[in-house]
C-alpha positions in Angstrom: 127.1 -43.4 106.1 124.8 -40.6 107.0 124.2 -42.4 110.3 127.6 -42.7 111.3 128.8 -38.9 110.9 125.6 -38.1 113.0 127.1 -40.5 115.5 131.0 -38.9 115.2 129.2 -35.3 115.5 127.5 -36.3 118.8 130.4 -38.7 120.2 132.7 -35.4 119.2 130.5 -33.1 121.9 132.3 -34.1 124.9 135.5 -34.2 123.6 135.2 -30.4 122.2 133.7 -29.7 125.9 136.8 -31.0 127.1 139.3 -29.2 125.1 137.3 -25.8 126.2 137.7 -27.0 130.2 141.2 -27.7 129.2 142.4 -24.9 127.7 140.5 -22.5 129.8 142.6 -24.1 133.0 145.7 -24.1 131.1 145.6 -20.8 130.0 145.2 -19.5 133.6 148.4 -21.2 134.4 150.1 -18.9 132.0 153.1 -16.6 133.2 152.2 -13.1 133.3 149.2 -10.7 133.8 147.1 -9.7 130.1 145.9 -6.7 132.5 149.5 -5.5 132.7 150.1 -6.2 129.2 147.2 -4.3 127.8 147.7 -1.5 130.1 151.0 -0.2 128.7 154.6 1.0 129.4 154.1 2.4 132.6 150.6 1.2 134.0 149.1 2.6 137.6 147.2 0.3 139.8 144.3 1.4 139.0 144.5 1.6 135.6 145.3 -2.7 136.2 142.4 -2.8 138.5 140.2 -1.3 136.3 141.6 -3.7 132.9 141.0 -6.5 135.4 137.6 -5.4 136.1 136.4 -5.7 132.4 138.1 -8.1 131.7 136.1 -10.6 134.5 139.7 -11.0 135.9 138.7 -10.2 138.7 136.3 -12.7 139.5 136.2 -16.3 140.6 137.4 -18.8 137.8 134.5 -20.5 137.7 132.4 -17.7 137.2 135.2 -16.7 134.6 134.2 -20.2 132.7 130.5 -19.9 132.7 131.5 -16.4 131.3 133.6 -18.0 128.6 131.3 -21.0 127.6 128.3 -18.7 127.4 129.9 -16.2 124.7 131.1 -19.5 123.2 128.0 -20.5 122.4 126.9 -17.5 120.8 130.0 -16.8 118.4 132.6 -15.0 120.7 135.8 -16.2 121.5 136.5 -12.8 122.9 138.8 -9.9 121.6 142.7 -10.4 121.2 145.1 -8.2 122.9 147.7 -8.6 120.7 145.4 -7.0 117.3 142.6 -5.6 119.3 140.3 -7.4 116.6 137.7 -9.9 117.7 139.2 -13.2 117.9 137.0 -15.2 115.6 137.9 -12.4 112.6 141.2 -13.4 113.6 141.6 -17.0 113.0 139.3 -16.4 110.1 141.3 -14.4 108.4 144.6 -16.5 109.5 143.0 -20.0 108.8 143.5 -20.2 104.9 147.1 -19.5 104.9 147.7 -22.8 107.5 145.4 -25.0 105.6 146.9 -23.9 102.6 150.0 -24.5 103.9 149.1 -28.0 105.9 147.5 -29.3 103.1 150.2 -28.9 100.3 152.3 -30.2 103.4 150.1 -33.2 103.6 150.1 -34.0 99.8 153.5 -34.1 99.1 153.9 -36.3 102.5 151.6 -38.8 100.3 153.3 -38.4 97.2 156.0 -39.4 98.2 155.6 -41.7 101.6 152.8 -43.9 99.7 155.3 -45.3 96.5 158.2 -45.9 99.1 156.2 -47.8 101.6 154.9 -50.0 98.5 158.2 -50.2 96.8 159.6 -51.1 100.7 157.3 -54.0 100.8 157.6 -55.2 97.3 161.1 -55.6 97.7 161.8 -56.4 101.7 164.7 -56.6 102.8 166.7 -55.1 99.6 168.6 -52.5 99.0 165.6 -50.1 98.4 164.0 -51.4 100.9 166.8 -49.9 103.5 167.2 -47.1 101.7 163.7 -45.9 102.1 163.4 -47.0 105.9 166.7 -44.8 106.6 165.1 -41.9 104.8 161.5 -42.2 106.7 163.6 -42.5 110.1 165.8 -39.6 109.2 163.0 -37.4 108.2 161.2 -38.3 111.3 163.8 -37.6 113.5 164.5 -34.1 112.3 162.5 -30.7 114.0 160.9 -29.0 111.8 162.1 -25.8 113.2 166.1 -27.0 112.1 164.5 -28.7 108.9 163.2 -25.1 107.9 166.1 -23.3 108.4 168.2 -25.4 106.9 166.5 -24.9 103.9 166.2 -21.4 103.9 170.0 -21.3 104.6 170.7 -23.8 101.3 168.3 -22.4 99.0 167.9 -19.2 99.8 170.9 -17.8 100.6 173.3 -19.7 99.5 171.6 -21.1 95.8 169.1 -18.1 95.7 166.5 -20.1 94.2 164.4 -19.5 96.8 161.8 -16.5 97.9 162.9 -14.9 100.8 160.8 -16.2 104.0 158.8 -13.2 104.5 154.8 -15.0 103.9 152.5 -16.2 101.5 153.7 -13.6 98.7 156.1 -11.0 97.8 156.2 -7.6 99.8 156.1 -5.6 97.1 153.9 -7.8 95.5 150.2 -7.7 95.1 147.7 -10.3 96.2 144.6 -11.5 94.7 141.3 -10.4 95.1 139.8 -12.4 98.3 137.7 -15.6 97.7 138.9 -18.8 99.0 141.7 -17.0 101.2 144.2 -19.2 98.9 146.7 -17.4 97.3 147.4 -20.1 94.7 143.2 -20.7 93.8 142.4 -17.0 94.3 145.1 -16.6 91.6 143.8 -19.1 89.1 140.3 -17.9 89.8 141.3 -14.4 88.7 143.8 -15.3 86.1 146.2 -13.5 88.1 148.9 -16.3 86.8 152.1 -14.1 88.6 150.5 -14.6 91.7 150.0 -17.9 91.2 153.9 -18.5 91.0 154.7 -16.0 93.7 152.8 -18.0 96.2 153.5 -21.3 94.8 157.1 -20.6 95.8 156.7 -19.0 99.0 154.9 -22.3 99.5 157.1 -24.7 98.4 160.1 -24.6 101.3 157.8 -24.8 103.9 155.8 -27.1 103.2 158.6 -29.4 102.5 159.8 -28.9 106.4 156.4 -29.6 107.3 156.1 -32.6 105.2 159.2 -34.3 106.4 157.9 -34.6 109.8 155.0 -36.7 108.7 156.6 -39.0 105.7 157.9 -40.8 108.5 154.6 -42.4 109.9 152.9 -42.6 106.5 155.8 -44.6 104.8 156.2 -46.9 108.0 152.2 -47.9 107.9 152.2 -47.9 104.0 154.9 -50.4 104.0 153.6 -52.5 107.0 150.0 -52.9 105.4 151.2 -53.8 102.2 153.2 -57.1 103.8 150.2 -57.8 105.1 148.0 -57.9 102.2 150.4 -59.3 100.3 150.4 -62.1 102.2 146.9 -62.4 102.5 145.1 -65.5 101.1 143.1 -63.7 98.3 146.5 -62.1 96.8 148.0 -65.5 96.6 144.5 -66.9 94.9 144.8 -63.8 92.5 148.2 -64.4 91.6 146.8 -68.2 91.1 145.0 -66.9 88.4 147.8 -64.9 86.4 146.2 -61.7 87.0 148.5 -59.0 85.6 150.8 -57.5 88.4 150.4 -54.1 88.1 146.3 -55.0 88.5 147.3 -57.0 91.6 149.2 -54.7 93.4 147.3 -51.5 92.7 144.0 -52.5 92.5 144.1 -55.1 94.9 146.5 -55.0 97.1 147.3 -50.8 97.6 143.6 -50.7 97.9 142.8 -52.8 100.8 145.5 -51.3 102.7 144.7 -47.8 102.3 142.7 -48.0 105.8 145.2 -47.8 108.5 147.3 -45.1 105.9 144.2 -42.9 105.7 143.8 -43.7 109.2 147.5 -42.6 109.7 147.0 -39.2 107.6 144.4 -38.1 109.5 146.8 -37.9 112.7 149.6 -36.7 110.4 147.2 -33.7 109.3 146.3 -32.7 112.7 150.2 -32.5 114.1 151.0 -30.9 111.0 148.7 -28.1 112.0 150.2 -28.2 115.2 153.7 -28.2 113.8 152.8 -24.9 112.2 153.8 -23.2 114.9 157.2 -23.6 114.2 157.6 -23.7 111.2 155.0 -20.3 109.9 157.3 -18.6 112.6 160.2 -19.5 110.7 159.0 -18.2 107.3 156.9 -15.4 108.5 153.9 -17.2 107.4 150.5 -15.2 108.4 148.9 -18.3 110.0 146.9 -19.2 113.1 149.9 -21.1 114.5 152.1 -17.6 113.9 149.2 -16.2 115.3 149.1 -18.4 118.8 152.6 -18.6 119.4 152.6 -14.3 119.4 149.4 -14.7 121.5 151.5 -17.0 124.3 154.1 -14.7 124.6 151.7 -11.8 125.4 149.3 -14.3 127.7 146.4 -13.1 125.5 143.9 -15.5 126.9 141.3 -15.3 124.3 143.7 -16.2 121.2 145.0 -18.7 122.6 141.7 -20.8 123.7 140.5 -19.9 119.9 143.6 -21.4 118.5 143.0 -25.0 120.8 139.6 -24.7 120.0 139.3 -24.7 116.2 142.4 -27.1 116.0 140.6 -29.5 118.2 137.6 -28.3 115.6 140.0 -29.0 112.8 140.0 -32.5 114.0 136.9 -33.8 114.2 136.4 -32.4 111.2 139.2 -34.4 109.8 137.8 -38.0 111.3 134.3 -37.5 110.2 136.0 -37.6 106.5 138.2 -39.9 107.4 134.9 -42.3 108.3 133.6 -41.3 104.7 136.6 -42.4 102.8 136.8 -45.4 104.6 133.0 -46.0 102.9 134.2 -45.2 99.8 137.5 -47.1 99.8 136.2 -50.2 101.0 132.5 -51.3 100.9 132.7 -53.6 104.1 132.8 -50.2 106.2 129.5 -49.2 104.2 128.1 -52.4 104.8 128.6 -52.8 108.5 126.4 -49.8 109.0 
């Protein structure tokens, strides 16, 4: 297993190469002038010439590239217009509220995508069986921009259940001390148990607009791999053998078709992170997608190539475990190596 992540790591090389080339050229198709920007209200030539001018605008993209990839390698992304912070602090300090955020998302796509896709294929073609496929196509369908606020307009201002979409916690209230950057684990960590609710339901609406979007994909694969091991010759030789069904469909059956929906959740993971965009701009959530989207509107080329480049991080990281659970889910994978 060892072996294999080595291989992922190196195969992963030119594809993070990529994303830098990428996202370098796109960037420099961007609308606008960061020299203007950063110079003010009422800027003077020269004060733009002279922003330009440390800023290696000036200068011939490709020697703007080798610039870039050169500080890249030692740790700098650069220094963000928009905060006038280092970029790296940045995302650092931004990066636990999205995964916090993507990965509650991610869980409750599970929780719920994983029973109906069984249920689906248990009982094809009933009843349930439409019912669920409606729901995964209707979810799919929806943005999760107009997901989000519809919820904020149902729950929070017309029910009031809801925290009003201003971030992670209340504005009055007080966070934490630091030490995962999770609101809800920092808060269990320092018994700080008020905290613990306050950001558990600042999380809760958002992450059920992000979640929507993937339930779609997970319940579609869940259900399709399930008819096929169901099917499959060893099911019908278990079932030969009077084998108790809950053993058979759980133990057996769920379990050798966990491959293609673990395969499926590590796409889901990476757009959700992606999807964040939207949606943290929607509840004010303090996130790196918040953090890019402010960063294209001001043409601030250094946060947005560190935003590509540790979501493109983000998901190489996400298929090297996704390799690892394959060993661990089925030992043909640990096998074959």
């Amino acid at each position: 297993m060892l072996r294999s992540v080595i291989k992922r790591v190196a195969f992963a090389v030119p594809t993070i190469f990529g994303v830098v080339l990428v996202s370098f050229a796109l960037t420099r198709l961007l609308p606008g002038d960061p020299a203007v920007y950063f110079a003010g209200a009422a800027p003077t030539p020269e004060a733009i010439a002279d922003i330009r001018k440390a800023m290696l605008l000036d200068r011939p993209l490709l020697e703007q590239f080798v610039s870039y990839v050169v500080n890249l390698l030692h740790g700098d992304l650069g220094k963000s217009l928009i905060t006038g912070q280092p970029v790296v602090k940045d995302l650092v300090a931004r990066m636990p509220a999205t995964l916090e955020l993507t990965g509650l998302s991610l869980l409750i796509a599970l929780v719920v995508s994983i029973p109906l896709g069984v249920i689906g294929a248990l009982r094809k073609g009933s009843l349930i069986d439409h019912a669920a496929r409606f729901f995964s196509t209707t979810a799919l369908s929806m943005p999760s921009f107009f997901t989000g606020l519809l919820l904020v307009f149902v729950f929070y201002y017309l029910l009031g259940l809801a925290p009003a979409p201003l971030g992670r916690i209340d504005p009055l209230g007080l966070p934490p001390p630091v030490r995962s950057g999770l609101i809800v684990i920092d808060g269990f960590l320092a018994g700080d148990y008020e905290s613990v609710t306050d950001g558990l339901a600042h999380l809760v609406l958002p992450s059920i607009a992000l979640a929507l979007s993937g339930i779609g994909p997970l319940t579609r694969i869940t259900r399709g791999a399930m008819l096929t091991v169901l099917s499959s010759d060893f099911i019908r030789a278990a079932r030969s053998y009077d084998m108790p069904r809950w053993r058979l469909i759980y133990v057996y059956a769920l379990r050798n078709a966990m491959l293609p929906v673990l395969t499926t959740a590590g796409f889901v993971f990476s757009f959700l992170i992606s999807a964040n965009v939207v949606v943290e701009k929607v509840f004010s959530w303090p996130g790196i997608g918040s953090y890019a989207l402010e960063a294209l509107v001001a043409s601030d080329y250094a946060a947005v190539q560190g935003f590509v480049l540790s979501v493109a991080l983000l998901y190489v990281l996400i298929n090297i475990l996704i390799d690892v659970l394959y060993g661990i889910v089925d030992v043909r994978v640990r096998l074959a190596e």
